[in-house]
C-alpha positions in Angstrom: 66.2 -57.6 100.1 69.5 -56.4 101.2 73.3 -57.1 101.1 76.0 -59.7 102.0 79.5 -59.8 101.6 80.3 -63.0 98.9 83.6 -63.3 97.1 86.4 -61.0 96.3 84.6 -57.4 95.6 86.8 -57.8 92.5 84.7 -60.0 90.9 81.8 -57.3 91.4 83.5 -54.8 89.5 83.0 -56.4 85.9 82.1 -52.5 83.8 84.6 -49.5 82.4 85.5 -47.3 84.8 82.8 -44.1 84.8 83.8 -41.9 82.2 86.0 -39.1 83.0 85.9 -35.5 81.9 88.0 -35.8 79.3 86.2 -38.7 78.1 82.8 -36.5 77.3 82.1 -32.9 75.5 78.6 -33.2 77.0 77.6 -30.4 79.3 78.4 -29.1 82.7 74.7 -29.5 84.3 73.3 -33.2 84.2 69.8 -34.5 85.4 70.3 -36.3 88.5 69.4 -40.1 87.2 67.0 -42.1 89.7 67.7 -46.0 89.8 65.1 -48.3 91.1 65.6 -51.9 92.0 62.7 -54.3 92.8 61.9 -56.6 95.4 60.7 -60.4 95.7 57.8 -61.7 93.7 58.4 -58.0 91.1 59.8 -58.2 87.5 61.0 -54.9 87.3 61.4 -51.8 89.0 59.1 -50.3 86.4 56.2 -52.4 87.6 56.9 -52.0 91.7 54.4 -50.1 93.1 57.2 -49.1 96.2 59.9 -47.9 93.7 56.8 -46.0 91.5 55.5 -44.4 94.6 59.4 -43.5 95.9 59.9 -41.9 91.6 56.8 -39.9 92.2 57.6 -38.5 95.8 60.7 -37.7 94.2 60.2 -36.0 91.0 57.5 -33.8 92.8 59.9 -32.9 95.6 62.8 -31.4 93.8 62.6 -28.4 93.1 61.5 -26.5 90.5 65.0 -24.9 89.8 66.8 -28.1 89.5 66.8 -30.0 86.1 64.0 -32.7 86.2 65.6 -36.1 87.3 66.0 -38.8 85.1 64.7 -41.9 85.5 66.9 -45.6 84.1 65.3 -49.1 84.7 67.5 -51.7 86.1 67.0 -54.9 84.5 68.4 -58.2 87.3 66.4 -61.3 88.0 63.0 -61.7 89.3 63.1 -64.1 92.4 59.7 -65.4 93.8 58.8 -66.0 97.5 58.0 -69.5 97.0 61.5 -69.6 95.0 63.4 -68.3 98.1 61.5 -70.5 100.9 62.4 -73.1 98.6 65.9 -72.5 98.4 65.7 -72.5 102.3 68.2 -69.4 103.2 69.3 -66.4 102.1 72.8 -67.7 100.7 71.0 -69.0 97.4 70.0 -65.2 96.6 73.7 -64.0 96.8 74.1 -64.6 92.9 71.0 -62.6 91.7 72.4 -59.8 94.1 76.0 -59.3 91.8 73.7 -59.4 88.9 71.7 -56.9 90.3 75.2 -54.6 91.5 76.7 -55.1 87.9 73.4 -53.6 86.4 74.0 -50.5 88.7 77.2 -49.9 87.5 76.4 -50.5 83.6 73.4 -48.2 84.1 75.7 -45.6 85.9 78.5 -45.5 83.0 76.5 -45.3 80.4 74.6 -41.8 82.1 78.0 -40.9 82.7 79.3 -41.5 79.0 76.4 -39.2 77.8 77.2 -36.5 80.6 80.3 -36.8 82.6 79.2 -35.0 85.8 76.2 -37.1 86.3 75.0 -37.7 90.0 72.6 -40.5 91.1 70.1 -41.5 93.8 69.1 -45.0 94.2 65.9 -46.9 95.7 65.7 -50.5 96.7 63.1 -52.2 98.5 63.7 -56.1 99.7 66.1 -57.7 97.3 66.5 -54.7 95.6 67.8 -53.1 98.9 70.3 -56.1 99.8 71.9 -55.5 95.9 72.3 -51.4 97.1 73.6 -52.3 100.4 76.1 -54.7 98.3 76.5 -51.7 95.9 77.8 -49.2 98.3 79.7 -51.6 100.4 82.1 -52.8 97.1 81.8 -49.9 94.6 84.0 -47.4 96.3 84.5 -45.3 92.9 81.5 -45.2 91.9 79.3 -44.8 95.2 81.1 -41.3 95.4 78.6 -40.4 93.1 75.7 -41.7 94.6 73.5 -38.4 96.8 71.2 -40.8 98.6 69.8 -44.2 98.7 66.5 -45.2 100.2 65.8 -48.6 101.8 63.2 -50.5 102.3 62.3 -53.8 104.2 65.7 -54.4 104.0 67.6 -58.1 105.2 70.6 -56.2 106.2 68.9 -53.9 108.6 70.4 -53.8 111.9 69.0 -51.8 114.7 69.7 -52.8 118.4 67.0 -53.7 119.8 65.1 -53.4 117.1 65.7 -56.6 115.4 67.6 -57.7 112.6 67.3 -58.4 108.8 67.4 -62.5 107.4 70.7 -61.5 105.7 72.3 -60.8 109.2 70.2 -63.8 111.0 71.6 -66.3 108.4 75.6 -65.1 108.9 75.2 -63.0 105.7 75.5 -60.0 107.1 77.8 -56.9 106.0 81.1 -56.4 107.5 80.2 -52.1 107.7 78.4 -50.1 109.8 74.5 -50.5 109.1 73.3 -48.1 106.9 76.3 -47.1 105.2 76.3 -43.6 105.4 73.9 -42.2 108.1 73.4 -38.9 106.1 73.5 -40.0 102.5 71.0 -43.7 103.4 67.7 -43.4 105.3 66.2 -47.5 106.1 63.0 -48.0 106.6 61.7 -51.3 108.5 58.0 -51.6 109.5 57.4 -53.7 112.4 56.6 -57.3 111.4 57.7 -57.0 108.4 59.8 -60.7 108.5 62.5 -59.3 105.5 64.1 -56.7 108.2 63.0 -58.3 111.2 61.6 -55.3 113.8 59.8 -56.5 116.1 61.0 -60.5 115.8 63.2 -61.6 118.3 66.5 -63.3 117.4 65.5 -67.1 118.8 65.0 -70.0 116.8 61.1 -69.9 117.6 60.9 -66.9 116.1 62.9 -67.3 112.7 60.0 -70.2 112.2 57.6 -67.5 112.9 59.3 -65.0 110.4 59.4 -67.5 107.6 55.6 -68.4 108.3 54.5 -64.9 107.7 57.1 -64.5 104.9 55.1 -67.1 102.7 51.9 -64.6 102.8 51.4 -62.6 100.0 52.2 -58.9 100.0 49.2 -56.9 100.1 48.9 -52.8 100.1 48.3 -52.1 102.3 48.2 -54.3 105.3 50.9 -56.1 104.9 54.1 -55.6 106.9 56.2 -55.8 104.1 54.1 -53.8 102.0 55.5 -50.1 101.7 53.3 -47.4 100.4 51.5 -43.9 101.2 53.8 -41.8 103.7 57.0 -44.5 103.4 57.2 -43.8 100.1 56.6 -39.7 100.0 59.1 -39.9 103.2 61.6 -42.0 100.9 61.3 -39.6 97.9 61.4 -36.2 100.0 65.0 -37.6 101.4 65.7 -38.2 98.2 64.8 -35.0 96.9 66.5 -33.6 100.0 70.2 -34.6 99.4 69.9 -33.3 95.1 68.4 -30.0 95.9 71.3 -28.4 97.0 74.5 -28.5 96.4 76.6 -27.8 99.5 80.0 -27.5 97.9 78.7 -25.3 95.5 76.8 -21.7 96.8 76.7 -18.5 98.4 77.2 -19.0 102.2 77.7 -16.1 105.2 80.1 -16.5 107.8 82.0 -14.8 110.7 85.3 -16.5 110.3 84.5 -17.6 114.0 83.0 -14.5 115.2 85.9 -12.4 113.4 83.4 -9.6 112.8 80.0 -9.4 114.2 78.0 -9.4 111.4 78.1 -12.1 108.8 79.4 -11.6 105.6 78.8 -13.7 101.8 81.4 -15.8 100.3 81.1 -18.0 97.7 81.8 -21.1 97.6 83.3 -23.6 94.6 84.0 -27.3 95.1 83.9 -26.5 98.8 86.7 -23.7 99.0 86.1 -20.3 98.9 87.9 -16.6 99.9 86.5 -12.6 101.2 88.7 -9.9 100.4 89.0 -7.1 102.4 88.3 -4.5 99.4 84.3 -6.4 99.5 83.4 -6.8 102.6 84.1 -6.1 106.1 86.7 -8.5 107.3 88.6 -7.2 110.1 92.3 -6.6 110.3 93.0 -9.3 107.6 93.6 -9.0 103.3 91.4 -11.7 103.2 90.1 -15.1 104.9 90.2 -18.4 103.1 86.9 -20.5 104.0 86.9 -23.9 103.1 83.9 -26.5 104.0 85.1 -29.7 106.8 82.0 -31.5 107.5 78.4 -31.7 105.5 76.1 -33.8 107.6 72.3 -34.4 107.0 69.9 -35.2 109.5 66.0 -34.3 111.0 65.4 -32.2 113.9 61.9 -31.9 115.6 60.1 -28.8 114.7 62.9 -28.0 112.5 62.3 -31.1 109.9 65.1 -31.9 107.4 68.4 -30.2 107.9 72.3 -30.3 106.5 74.7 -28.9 109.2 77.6 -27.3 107.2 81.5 -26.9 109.4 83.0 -23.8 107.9 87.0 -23.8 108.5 88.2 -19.8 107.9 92.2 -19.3 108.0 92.5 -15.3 108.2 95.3 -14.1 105.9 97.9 -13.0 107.2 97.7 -15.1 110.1 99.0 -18.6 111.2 95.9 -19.4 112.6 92.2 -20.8 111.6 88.7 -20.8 113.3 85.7 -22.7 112.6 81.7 -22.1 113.0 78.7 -24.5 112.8 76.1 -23.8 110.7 72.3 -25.7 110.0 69.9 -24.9 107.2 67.0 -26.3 106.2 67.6 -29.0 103.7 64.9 -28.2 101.3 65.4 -24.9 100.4 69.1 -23.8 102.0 67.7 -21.8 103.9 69.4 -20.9 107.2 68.0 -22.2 110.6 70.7 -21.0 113.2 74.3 -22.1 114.3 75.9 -23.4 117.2 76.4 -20.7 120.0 80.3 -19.6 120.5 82.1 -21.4 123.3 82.4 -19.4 126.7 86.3 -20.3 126.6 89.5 -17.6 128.1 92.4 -17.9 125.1 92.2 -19.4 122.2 88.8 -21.7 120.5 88.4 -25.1 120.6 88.7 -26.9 117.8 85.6 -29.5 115.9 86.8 -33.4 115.0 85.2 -32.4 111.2 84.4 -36.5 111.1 81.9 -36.6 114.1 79.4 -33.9 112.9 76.3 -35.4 113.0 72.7 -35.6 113.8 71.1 -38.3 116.3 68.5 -38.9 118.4 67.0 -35.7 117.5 70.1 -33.7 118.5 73.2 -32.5 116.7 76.7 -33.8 118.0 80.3 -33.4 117.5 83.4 -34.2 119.3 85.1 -30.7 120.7 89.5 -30.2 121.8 89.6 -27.8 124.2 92.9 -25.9 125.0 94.0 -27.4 128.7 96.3 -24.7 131.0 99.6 -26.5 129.4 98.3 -26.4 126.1 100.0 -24.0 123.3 98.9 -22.9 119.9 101.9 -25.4 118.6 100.7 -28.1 120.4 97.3 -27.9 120.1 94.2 -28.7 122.4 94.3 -31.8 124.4 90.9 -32.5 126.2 88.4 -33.6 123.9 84.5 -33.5 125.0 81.5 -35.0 123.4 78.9 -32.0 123.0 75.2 -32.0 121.9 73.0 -28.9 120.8 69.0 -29.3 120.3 67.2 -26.8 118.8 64.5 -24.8 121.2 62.5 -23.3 118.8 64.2 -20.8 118.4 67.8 -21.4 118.4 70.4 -24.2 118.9 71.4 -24.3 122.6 73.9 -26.6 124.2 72.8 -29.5 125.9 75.5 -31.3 127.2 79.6 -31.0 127.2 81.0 -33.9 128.4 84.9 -34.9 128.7 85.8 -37.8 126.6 88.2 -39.2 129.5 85.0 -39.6 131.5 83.8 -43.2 131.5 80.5 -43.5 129.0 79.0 -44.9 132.1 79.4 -41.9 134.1 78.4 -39.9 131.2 75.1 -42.0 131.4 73.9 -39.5 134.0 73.2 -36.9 131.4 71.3 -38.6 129.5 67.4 -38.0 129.8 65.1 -41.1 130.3 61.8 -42.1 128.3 59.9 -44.9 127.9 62.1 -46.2 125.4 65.4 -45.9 127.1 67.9 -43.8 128.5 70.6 -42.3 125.8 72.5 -45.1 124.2 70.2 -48.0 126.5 67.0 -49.2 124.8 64.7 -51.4 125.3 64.7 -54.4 124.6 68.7 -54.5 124.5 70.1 -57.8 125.7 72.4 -57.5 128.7 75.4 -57.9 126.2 74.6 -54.7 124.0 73.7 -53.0 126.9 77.5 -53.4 128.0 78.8 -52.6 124.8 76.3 -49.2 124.9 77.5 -48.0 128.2 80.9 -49.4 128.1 81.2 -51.2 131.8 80.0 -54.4 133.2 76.8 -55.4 134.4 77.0 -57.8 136.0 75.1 -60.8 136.9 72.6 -60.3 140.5 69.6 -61.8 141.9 66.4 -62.0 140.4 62.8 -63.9 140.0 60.5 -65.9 137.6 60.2 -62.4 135.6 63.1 -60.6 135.9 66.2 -59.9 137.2 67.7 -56.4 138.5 71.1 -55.4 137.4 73.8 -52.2 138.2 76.2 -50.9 135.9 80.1 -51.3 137.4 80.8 -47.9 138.6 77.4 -46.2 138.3 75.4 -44.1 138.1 74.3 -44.4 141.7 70.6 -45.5 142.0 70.2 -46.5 138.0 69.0 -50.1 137.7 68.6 -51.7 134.7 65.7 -54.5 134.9 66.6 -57.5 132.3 63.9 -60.2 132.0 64.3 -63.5 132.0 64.9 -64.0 127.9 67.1 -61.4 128.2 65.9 -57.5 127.1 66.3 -55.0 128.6 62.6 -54.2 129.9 63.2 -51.4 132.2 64.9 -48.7 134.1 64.4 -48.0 137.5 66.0 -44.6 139.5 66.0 -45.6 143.1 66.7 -42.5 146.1 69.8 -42.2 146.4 70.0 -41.1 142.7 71.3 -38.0 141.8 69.0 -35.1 140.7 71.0 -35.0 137.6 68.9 -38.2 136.2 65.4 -36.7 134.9 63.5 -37.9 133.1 63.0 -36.1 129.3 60.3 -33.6 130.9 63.0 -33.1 133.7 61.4 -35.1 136.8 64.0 -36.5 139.2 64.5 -37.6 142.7 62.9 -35.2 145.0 60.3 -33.5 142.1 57.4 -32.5 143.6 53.9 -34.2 143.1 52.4 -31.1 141.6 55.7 -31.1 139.3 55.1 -34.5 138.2 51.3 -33.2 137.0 53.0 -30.1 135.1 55.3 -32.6 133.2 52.9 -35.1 132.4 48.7 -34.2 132.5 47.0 -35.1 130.5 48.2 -38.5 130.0 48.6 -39.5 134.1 46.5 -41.1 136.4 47.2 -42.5 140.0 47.1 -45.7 141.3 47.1 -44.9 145.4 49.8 -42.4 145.9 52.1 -43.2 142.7 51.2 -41.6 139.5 51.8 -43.7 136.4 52.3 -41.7 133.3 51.0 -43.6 130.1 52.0 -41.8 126.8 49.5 -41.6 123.7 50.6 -42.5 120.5 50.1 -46.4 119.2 54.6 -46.2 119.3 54.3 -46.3 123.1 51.6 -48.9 123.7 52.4 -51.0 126.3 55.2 -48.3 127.9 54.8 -46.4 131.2 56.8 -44.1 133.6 55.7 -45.0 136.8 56.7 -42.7 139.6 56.7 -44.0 143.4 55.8 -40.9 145.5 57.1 -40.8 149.6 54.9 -39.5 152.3 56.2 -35.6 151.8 54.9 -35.8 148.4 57.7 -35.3 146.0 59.4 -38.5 143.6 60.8 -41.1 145.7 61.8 -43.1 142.9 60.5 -43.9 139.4 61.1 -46.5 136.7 60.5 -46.1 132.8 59.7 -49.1 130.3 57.2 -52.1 129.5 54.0 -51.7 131.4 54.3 -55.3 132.6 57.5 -54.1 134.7 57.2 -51.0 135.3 53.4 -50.6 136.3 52.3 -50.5 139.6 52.8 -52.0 142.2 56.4 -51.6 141.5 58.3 -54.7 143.1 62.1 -55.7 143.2 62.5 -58.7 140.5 61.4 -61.8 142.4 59.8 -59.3 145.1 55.9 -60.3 146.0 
């Protein structure tokens, strides 16, 4: 299982310090040590068939250049299901968890007595999870050693509108954003599984339904809570993702921020690195000092794995520095592309290092842009959220939006699916919707099903259709929308009938003069975009989400 936040973190930190430097003659290079931890109703991590699998994936994933990993067995108590129905809630696991973190940290120092540069990768799955999540949330020293953890069936996870662990469900959640580290911990949760909670919703009826299916034995596969085949080679390839390469420590080409036009090598140790004019091509400068700001790992369709490194370059002499973007492929280094240049009169805008990151397929950071009363001593004052997606080909920009816009407006943006609409999913309650889009929503008339809802301020023509328990079931984009709300294949108010087919054959079929789009692929069961054609024959309206409020015929909540 996963974590929860017991006692001073104090108490947790009962080992030595790791050994320092000084402390060991061993050598430079040390085998990156794999630590497993087991789950309910297992002995060991050497006898989990999940952890096994994840070591396997793992070991045959890294490559062939890299020392082969090293594997230590974590020795913290078994705890059976019937034990922890028994005990009624998860509060009574909470001890066996700090056993479980103080055998991570005596397993860490004594890898790190025999080589002092020693970096680790851990693996949980159910209570072995909760004991990581506890790990990285109290261990500050030591998780700075830690490249990646993998999760499974975890009691900690937290995904709106995906459901919620038991750890979280019986107040025992983790005061820290969930998972840790978005680059450094991938979760996994199938649905049903009762540990994690996807696909459960958080009412009392269903926590007896959750601990019903919780007393069946685990069986691979076919059970929920069962973790094997492509979980496991998806768990160790992450793993074997963040070891393979070291970003602080390689041969990188740059431009300095388009100083010169054609990139040239620097090398780079601990993250710093400098060009000299005598080797290379620099421009009018003695030399540029490059240093790395921001390493952030993520996956992009078509693309797979990748690591986006922010380069900052100060040219010497100069009192100025510049910054590029770049994205490789996390397996091999390789280079994919970087972030186009910014079409800006005067000087560059400058990347927040911290919000580099990778989400919802896309790659994001928060950008200042120099305003007409701006100076170089003053810096850039309008800050904009911008997204890049990669075309095939290259990364493009997607959107630039200015910070100082309300989220809601910036709403409009954002494509819709039958899953949601940017920072809106499904089955969101009306409270996390609030909190997603950062306006009210408030309370409006509705029927026996459902009830239809407007964000305060906008966007014009975007309803949000709550049912009655409370998700978020649908969204609707009435006419007097603007064209500016698509859909993801770029349908909108006022697309044509025969644009409609384009987008969306061969998975559409009409119903009279609408034309419901049903998407293949058992993730969208019971989801459908149904689009309400006019008499001209172009998109009069459409709404996105569960089939049972969003199919045809297409009524206002409590309509008939």
């Amino acid at each position: 299982m996963a974590a929860a936040l017991v006692g001073p973190a104090g108490l947790l930190v009962s080992e030595q310090a790791p050994a320092t430097a000084a402390q060991s003659s061993a050598p430079a290079r040390c085998p990156v040590h794999f630590l497993g931890l087991h789950g309910l109703d297992e002995q060991s991590d050497l006898t989990s068939p999940t952890i096994n699998a994840t070591w396997k994936a793992f070991q045959s994933a890294v490559t062939a250049k890299a020392l082969p990993p090293k594997r230590d067995s974590i020795a913290f108590p078994e705890v059976a299901r019937n034990e922890f129905l028994a005990r009624n809630s998860v509060i009574g696991i909470e001890p066996d968890v700090n056993v479980g973190v103080a055998a991570i940290q005596r397993a860490m120092d004594r890898a790190l007595r025999s080589c002092s540069s020693t970096k680790f990768v851990l693996t949980g799955y159910s209570l072995g999870a909760w004991t990581i999540d506890k790990f990285l949330a109290t261990d500050s020293h030591r998780r700075q050693l830690v490249r990646a953890a993998q999760l499974y069936g975890d009691p900690q996870w937290r995904a709106p509108g995906k459901g919620k662990g038991l750890a979280v469900v019986f107040n025992r959640g983790l005061r820290r954003p969930y998972p840790p580290s978005s680059d450094k911990v991938q979760s996994l949760c199938n649905h049903r599984d009762p540990v994690c909670g996807t696909g459960y919703r958080d009412d009392g009826r269903d926590l007896v339904r959750r601990l019903k299916d919780l007393q069946a034995p685990v069986k691979c596969p076919g059970s929920a809570h069962c973790y094997s085949g492509q979980p496991t080679t998806q768990g160790g390839e992450f793993l074997a993702s963040r070891v393979a390469t070291d970003w602080n420590n390689r041969m990188y080409s740059v431009t300095c921020g388009d100083t010169v036009n054609n990139a040239v090598p620097v090398t780079v140790r601990n993250g710093r690195g400098n060009i000299k004019a005598a080797r290379a091509d620099i421009g009018n400068y003695d030399q540029w000092d490059v240093r790395i700001q921001r390493i952030a790992a993520g996956r992009v369709p078509r693309l797979g794995d990748v690591t986006a490194v922010l380069f900052g370059c100060s040219p010497q002499p100069s009192n100025f520095s510049l910054q590029e973007l770049r994205v490789y492929r996390t397996a091999d280094g390789q280079e994919a592309g970087r972030t186009p240049a910014f079409d800006v009169d005067g000087l560059a805008p400058i990347y927040q290092p911290g919000t580099v990151n990778f989400r919802n397929d896309r790659l994001l950071a928060d950008v200042k842009f120099y305003g007409p009363d701006d100076t170089h001593a003053t810096g850039p004052s309008i800050l904009r959220h911008v997204t890049w997606v990669w075309d095939g080909s290259r990364f493009i920009k997607r959107s630039e939006v200015d910070a100082n816009e309300p989220s809601h407006t910036a709403l409009s943006a954002q494509r819709i699916t039958v899953n949601g609409m940017g920072p809106l999913r499904l089955d969101m309650s009306r409270a996390e919707a609030e909190r997603a889009v950062g306006a009210r929503i408030p309370d409006g008339p509705g029927g026996p099903a459902c009830t239809d809802l407007f964000i305060d301020g906008g966007p014009q023509g975007l309803v949000l259709r709550f049912s009655n328990d409370d998700r978020l079931v649908a969204i609707q984009v009435m006419s007097q929308a603007s064209a500016s709300i698509r859909t993801a294949s770029g349908i909108h108010v006022g697309s044509t009938r025969d644009d409609v087919m384009a987008a969306y054959n061969p998975d559409l079929t009409a119903h009279r003069d609408d034309l419901v789009f049903t998407p293949a692929g058992a993730q969208f069961q019971g989801k459908v975009i149904t689009f309400l054609m006019n008499d001209q024959g172009t998109v009069e309206s459409f709404i996105a989400g569960e089939s049972n409020f969003a199919s045809p015929p297409v009524l206002p909540c409590g309509g008939d």
